[in-house]
C-alpha positions in Angstrom: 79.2 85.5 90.1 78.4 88.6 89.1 80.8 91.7 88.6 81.1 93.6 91.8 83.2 96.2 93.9 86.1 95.1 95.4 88.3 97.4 97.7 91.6 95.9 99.1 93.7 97.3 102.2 97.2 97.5 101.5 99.1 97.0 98.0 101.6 94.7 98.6 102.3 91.9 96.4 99.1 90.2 97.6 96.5 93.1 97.5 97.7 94.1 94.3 97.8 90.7 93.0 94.3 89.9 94.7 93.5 93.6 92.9 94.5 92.7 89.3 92.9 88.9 89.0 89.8 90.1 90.3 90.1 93.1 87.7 90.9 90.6 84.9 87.8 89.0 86.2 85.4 91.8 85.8 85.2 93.5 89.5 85.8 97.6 90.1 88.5 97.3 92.3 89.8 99.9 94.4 93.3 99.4 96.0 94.3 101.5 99.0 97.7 102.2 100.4 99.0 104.6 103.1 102.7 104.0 102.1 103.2 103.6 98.4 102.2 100.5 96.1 104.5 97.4 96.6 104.5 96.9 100.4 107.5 96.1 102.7 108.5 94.3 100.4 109.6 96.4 97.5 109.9 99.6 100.5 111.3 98.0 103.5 112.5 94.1 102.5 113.0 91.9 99.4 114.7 95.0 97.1 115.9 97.1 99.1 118.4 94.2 101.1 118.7 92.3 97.8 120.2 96.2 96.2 122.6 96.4 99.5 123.7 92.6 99.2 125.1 93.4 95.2 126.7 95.9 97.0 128.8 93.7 99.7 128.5 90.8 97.4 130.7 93.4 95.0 132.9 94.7 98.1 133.8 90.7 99.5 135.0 89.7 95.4 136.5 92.6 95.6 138.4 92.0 99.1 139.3 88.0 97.7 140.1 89.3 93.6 144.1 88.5 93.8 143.1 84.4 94.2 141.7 84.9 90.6 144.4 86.5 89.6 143.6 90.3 89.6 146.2 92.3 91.2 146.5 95.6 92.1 142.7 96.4 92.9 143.5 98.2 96.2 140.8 98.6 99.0 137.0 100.2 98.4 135.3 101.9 100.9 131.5 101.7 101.0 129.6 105.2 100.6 126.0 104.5 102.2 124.6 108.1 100.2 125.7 106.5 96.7 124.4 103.3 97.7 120.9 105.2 99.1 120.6 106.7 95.5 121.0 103.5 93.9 118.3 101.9 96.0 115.9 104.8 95.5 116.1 104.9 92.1 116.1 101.4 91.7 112.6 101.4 94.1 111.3 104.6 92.4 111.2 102.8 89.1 109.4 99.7 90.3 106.8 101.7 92.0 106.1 103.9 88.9 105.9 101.0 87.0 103.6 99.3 88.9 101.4 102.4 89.3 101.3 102.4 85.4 99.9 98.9 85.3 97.4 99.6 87.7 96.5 102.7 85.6 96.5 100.4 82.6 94.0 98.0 84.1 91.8 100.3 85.4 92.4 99.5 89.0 92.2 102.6 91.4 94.8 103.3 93.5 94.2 105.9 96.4 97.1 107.1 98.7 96.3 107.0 102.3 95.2 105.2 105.2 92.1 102.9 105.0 89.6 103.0 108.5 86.4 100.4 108.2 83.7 102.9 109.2 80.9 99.6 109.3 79.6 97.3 107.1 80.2 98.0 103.5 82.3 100.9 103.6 85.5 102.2 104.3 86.8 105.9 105.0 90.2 107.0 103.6 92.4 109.7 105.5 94.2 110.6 102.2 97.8 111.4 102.5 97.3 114.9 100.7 94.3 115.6 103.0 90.7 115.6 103.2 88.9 112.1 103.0 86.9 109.9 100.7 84.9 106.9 101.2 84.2 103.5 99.0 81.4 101.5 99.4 82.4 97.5 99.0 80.5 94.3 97.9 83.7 92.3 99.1 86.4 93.7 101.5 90.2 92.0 101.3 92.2 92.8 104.3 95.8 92.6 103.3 97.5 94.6 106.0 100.8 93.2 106.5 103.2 93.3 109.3 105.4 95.5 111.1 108.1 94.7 112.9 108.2 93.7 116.4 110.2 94.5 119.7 111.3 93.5 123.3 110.9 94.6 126.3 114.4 96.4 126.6 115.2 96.4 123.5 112.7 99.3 122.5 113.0 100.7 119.1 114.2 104.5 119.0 115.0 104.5 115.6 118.2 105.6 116.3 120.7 103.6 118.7 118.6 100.6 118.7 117.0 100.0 115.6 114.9 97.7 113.2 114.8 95.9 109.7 112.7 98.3 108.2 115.9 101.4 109.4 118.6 99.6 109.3 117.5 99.2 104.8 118.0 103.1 104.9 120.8 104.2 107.6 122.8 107.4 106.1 125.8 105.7 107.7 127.7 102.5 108.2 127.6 101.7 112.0 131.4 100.8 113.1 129.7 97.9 115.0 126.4 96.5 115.6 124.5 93.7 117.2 122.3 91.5 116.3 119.5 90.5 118.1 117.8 87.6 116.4 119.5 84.6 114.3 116.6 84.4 111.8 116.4 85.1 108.5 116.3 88.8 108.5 119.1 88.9 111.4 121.1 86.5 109.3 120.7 88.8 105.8 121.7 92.3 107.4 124.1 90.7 109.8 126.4 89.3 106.7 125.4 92.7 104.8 126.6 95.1 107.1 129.9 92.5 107.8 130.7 92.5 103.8 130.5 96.9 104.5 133.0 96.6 107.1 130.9 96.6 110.5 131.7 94.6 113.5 129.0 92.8 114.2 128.2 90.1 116.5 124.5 87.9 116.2 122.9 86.6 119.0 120.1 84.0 118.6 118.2 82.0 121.4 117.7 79.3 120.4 120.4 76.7 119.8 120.7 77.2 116.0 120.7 80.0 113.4 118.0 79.8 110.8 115.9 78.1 113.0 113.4 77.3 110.5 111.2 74.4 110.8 111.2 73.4 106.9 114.9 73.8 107.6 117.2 70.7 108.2 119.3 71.0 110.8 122.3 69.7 109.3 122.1 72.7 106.7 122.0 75.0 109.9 125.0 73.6 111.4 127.0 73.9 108.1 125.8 77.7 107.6 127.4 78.2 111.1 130.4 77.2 110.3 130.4 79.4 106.8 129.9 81.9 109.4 133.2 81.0 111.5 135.2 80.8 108.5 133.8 84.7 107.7 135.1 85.3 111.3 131.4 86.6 112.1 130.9 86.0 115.6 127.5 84.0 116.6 126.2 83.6 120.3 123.5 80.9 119.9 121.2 79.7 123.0 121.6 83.3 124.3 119.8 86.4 124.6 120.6 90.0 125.7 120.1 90.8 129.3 120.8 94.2 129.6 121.5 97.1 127.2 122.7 100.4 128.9 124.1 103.9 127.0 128.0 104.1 127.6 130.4 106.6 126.6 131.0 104.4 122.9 127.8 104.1 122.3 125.7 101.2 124.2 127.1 98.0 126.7 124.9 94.8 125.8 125.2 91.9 128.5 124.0 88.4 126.8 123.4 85.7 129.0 122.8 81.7 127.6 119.1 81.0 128.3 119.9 77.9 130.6 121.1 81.0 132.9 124.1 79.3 134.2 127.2 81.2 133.5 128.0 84.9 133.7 126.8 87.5 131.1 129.3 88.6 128.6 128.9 92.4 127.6 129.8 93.6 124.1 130.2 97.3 123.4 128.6 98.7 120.5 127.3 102.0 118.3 123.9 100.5 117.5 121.9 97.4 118.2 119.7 96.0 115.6 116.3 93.7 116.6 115.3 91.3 114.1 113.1 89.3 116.0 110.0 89.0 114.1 106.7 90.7 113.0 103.3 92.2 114.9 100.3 92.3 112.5 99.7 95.7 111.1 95.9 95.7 111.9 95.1 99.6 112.4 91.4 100.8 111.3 90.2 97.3 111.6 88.2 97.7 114.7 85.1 98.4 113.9 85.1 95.6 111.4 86.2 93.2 114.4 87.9 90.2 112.1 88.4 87.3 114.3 92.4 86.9 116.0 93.7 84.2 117.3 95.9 83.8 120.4 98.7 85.9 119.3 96.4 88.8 117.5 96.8 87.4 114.0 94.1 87.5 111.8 91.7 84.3 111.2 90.9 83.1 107.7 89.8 80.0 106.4 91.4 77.6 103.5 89.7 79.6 101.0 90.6 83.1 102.7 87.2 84.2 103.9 87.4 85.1 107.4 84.3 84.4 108.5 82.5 87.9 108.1 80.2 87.9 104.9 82.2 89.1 102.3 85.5 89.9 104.0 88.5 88.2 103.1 92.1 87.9 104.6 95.8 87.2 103.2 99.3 87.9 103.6 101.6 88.6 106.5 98.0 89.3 108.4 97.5 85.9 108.5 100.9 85.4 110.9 103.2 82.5 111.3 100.9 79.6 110.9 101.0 80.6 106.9 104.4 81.3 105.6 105.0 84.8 105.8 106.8 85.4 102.3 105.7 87.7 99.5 105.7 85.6 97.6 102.8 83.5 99.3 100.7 86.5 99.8 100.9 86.9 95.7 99.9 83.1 95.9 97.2 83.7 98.4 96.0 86.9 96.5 95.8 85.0 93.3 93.4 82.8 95.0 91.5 84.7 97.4 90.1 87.3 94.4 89.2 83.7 92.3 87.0 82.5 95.1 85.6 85.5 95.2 84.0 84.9 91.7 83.4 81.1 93.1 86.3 79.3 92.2 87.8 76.5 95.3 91.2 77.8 95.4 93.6 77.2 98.0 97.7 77.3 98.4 99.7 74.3 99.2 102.0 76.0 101.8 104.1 72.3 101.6 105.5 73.6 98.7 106.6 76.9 99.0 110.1 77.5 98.7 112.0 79.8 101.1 114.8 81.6 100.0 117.8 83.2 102.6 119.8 86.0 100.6 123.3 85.4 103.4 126.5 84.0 101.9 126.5 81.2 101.1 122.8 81.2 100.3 120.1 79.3 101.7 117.0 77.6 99.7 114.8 75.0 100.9 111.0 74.0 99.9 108.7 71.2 101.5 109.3 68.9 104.5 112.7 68.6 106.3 114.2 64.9 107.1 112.7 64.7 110.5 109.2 66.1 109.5 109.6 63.4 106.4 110.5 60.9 108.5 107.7 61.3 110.9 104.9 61.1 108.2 106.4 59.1 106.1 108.6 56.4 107.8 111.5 55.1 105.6 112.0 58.4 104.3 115.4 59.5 103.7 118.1 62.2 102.8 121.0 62.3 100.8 123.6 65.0 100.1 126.1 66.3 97.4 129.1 68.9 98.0 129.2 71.9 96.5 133.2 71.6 96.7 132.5 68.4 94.2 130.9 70.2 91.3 133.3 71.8 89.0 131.4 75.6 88.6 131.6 76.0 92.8 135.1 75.6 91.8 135.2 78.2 88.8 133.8 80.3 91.1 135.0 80.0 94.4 132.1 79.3 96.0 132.9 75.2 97.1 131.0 75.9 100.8 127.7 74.2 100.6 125.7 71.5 100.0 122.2 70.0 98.2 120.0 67.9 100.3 117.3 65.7 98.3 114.4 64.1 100.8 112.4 61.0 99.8 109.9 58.9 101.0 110.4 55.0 100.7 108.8 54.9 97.3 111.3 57.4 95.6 109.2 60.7 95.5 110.7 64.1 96.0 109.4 65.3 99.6 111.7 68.3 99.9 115.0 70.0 98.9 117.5 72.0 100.8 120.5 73.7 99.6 123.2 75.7 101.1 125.5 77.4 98.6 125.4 79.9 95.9 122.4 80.6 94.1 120.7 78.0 96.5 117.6 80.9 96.4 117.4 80.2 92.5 118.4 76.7 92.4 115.8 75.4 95.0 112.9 76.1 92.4 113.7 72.8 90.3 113.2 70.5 93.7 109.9 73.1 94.1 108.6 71.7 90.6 109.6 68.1 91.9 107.9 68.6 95.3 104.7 70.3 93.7 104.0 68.1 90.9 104.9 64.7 92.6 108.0 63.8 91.0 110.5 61.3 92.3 114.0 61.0 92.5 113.9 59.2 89.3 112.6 61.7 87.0 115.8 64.1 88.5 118.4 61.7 87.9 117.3 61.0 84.2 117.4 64.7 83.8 119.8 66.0 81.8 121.6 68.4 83.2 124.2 71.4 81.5 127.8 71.0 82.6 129.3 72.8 84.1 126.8 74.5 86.0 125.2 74.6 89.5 122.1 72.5 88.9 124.3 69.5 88.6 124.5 69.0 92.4 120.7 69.0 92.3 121.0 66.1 89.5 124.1 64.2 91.6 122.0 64.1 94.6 119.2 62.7 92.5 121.8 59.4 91.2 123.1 59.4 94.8 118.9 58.6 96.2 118.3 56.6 93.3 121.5 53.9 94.3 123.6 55.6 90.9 125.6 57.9 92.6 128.5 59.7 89.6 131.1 61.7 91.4 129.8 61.7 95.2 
């Protein structure tokens, strides 16, 4: 195909990504963002939480240094401006780096927010006033999310808050609640705990990390990380009632069966971590085709079905994986079909990644999903407490799970522990390239380190087990 104009909605990691392929292609691209390049993620997600998690990670070594034999440290105390100018800084950098690259590859970026006027063009309200409009050959919606709400639990920004706020309070809350058991809820929850803050999670369904690539066995052992850390958890409830009190606010939580009386918890603020709404404003006259729930519709290859209109990222909803790290993935593909290439993304092996203590890291099918497709599949385990580094470092909770089918190959990986976000990316390579259980056991592996476990579980599924 020949060169042509692309203009993408939204720079997040997938529109820019979708942006710079199709550049590196030959297209004009035009990238438009009412926020500033990088998305929620680099704004309002990944970074941001992943600065204030060094911080707590810092402030709980800090609370445990006398069992490694530091004495004398005393107490800290953690100041939410300091940490606020770290983050910004930290952010500011990333985004003027990534405007440079833009710059650098002659992709234009315009500040403000995008409005489909019809067919072939799109109006720009820009954020230092006036507007301009861009004609398109092809149009990538890459819109994002925001987050969502209950009824109830209504976001005032203040009192009663969400992901996206509780990244930038000026203040640590004395105590707060958590409403969702996620991965979000699960991240700021142990976050704001490490800072000092009461808090108390309340999830639903019967499990945390109620993920379905997620074993449940992994969940169950996170849980009881979590009673160890004396973080309270109310799972198979919900919140019934929140009302303004003298402290603050009364929450009344209720199990979901319904039997039983409500408990009430008092509280300065209540956070909702409960999922995402698609972010779908100045899309209607373009009318892209929702499903059920209002998400966007897109096919394997990303077209949605209007002549030259194309879809990824969080847009897409749930029934993709609704990581940044996919929407880069579906990016990368969606600006190569555009030139005629058959690209899609294999969403069986994309690793997820939970940033709570100990970490979470899983990629492709969980033991009952493997089981079900392939019969004769099976899982086995290694303890974290067993390797020798998890002992160096104090960090023995945890464990590696390897799933594989009857015939030996690496169906999927999950890992509780430290650095289980990093560490799950070797059982990724296995899952994605077909390896079995084999090729991991005659791996060599460095000792000590981490890795091992990955390498013991691998002897343990090939009938060689070493030290489990």
């Amino acid at each position: 195909m020949s060169a042509f104009k692309l203009v993408v909605i939204g720079a997040g990691p997938g529109g820019y990504a979708a942006g710079i392929r199709a550049r590196q292609l030959g297209a004009e691209v035009v990238l438009i963002e009412k926020d500033r390049p990088g998305g929620t993620c680099l704004h309002r997600g990944c970074l941001p939480s992943k600065i204030m998690k060094r911080t707590a990670e810092l402030a709980r070594d800090a609370a445990g240094a006398e069992a490694f034999g530091l004495i004398g440290g005393g107490t800290f105390e953690v100041r939410m401006d300091r940490l606020r100018v770290r983050q910004k800084k930290i952010i500011d950098d990333q985004t003027l780096g990534l405007t440079r690259h833009f710059q650098a590859l002659g992709l234009k970026l315009v500040h403000g927010a995008a409005t489909v006027e019809k067919t072939g063009t799109v109006r720009v309200d820009l954020a230092a006033g006036g507007a301009e409009r861009y004609d398109y050959d092809q149009l990538l919606v890459a819109t994002g999310s925001t987050p969502a709400s209950l009824p109830g639990l209504e976001l005032d920004g203040e009192k009663i808050i969400s992901s996206d706020q509780a990244l930038w309070l000026e203040d640590r809350p004395a105590s707060l609640l958590v409403v969702g058991g996620g991965v979000i809820g699960c991240e700021l929850a142990q976050i704001f705990h490490d800072f000092g803050t009461r808090v108390t999670i309340v999830e639903a369904l019967p499990r945390l990390l109620p993920l379905p690539g997620l074993d449940e066995e992994i969940s169950k052992n996170y849980m009881r990380s979590l009673k160890k850390l004396k973080l309270p958890f109310f799972t198979g409830h919900t919140v019934a009632d929140i009302r303004e009190t003298a402290g603050g606010l009364t929450a009344a939580i209720r199990p979901v069966s319904g039997e039983g009386e409500p408990r009430e918890l008092e509280v300065e603020r209540v956070l909702v971590a409960v999922g995402r709404r698609p972010a779908l404003e100045g899309l209607a006259a373009l009318n892209p085709p929702l499903d059920s729930r209002g998400w966007v519709e897109a096919g394997e290859d990303f077209r949605t079905g209007i002549p030259g209109v194309w879809a990824i990222g969080d847009c897409l909803g749930p029934a993709r994986v609704m990581l940044a790290h996919v929407a880069t993935a579906e990016g990368l593909a969606a600006a190569e079909n555009m030139f005629g290439g058959h690209k899609t993304v294999n969403y069986q092996c994309v690793p997820s990644a939970v940033f709570t203590h100990p970490e979470v890291g899983c990629v492709g099918l969980a033991l009952a999903q493997a089981e079900e497709r392939h019969p004769g599949s099976r899982a086995n385990d290694f303890l974290f407490r067993q390797l020798g580094q998890a002992q160096a470092l104090g960090e023995i909770d945890g464990l590696v799970r390897l799933v594989s089918g009857p015939e030996g190959r690496v169906l999927g990986g999950h890992i509780l522990g430290a650095a289980a976000t990093s560490l799950v990316a070797e059982i990724g390579l296995a899952v994605t390239k077909g390896l079995t259980v084999n090729d991991l056991a005659d791996t060599i592996h460095a000792h000590p380190t981490l890795p091992e476990g990955i390498w013991e579980a691998a002897l343990a599924a090939t009938g060689r087990p070493l030290h489990g």
